[in-house]
BAVOLO-545643 format. One line per 10 residues: number of its first residue (from 1); their letters; for each residue z, y, x of N, C-alpha, C. Coordinates in steps of 0.001 Angstrom, whole numbers. Atoms other than C-alpha are relative to their C-alpha. Example, Ala and Ser with C-alpha at 12.3 -4.5 7.8 and 13.67 -1.06 7.14 Angstrom:
1	as	0/-1190/890/7800/-4500/12300/0/1200/900 | -60/-1190/-820/7140/-1060/13670/730/1090/-770
END
This chain:
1	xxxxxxxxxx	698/1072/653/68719/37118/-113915/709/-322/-1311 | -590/706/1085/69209/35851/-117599/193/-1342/48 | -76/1535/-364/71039/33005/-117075/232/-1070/-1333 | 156/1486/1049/70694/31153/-120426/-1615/-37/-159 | 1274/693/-539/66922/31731/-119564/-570/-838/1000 | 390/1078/-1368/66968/30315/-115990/282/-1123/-460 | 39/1559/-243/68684/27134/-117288/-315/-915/-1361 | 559/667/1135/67530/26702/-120602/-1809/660/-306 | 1237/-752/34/63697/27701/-120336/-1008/-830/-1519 | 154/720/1298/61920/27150/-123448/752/175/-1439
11	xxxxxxxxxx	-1558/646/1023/65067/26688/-125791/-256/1622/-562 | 105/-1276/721/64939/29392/-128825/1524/50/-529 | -1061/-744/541/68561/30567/-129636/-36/1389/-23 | -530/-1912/490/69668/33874/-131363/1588/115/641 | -1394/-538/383/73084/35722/-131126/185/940/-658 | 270/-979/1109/72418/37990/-133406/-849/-266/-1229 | 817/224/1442/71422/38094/-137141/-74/1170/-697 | -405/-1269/916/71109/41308/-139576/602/-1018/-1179 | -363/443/1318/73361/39944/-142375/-533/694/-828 | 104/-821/1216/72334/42292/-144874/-1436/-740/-418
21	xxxxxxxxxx	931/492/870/68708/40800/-144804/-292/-1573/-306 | -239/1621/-360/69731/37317/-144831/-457/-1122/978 | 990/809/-414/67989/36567/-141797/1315/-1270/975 | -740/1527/-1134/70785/33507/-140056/-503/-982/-1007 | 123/1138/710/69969/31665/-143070/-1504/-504/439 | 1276/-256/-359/66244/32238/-142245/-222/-329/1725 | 19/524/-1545/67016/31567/-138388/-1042/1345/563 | 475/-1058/-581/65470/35195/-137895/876/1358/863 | -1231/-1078/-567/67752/36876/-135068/-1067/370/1182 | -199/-975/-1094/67763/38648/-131679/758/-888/866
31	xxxxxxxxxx	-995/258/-1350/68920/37756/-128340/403/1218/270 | -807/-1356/-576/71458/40762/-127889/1217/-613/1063 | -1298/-27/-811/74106/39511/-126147/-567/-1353/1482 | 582/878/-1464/73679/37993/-122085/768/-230/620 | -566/-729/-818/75164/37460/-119282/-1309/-356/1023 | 1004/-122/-2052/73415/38172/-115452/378/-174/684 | -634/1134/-1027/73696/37319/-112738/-1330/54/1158 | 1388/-195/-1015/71882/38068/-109101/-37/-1244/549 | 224/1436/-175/70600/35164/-107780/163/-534/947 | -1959/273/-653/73402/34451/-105404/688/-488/-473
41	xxxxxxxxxx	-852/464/870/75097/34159/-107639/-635/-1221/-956 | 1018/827/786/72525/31989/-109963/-21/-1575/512 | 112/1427/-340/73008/28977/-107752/1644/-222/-707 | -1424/321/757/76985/29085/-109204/403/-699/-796 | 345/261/974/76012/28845/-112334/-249/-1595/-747 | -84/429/675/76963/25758/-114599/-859/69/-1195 | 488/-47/1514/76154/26273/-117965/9/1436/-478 | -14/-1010/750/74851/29368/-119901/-357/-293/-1609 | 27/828/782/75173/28533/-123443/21/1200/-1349 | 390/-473/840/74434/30260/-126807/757/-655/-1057
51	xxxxxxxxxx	-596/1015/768/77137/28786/-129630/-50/651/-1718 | 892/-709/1463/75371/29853/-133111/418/-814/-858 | -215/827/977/77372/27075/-134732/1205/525/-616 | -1020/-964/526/80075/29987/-135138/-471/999/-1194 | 284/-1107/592/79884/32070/-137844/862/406/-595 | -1828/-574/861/82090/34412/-139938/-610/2108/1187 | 348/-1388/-1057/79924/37642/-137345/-1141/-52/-668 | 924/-215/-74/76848/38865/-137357/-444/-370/1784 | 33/701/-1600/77079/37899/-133343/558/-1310/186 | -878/1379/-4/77880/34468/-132232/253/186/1529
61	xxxxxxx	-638/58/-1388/80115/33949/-129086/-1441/-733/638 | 1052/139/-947/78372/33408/-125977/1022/-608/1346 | -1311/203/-919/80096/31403/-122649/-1112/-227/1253 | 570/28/-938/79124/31321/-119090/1235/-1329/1030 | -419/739/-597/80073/28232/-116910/-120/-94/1566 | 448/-673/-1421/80521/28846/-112951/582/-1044/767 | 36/1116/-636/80365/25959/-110714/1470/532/947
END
C-alpha cells in the first residue's frame, strides 16, 4: 500500500521536479519516491509525509512515522 496515499487521500504533493524545465517553480512534479507497506503493517503506520519545503535536489526527502 502507498502509505502517504492511505493517510493523506486527496492531498497533491510531488517529490520530484525536472530542474532543467523549471517545473518546482511551476509546482509541476512526479510522485517518485514512496514508501509501502502491506497492510499489517498499514495499521502501524503514523504519519507518511512528503517534505517539499526542502530544496537544494531535484527530490525532496520523504519520512515514514511507525506507531
Amino acid at each position: 500500500m502507498d502509505t502517504f496515499r492511505e493517510l493523506n487521500p486527496g492531498k497533491t504533493k510531488y517529490s520530484f521536479w525536472n530542474l532543467r524545465s523549471g517545473a518546482r517553480a511551476k509546482n509541476q512534479g512526479w510522485r517518485l519516491d514512496y514508501f509501502v507497506a502491506s497492510k499489517s503493517l498499514m495499521e502501524r503506520v503514523a504519519k507518511s509525509e512528503i517534505h517539499n519545503e526542502f530544496e537544494g535536489s531535484d527530490h525532496c526527502p520523504i519520512s515514514l512515522t511507525l506507531k
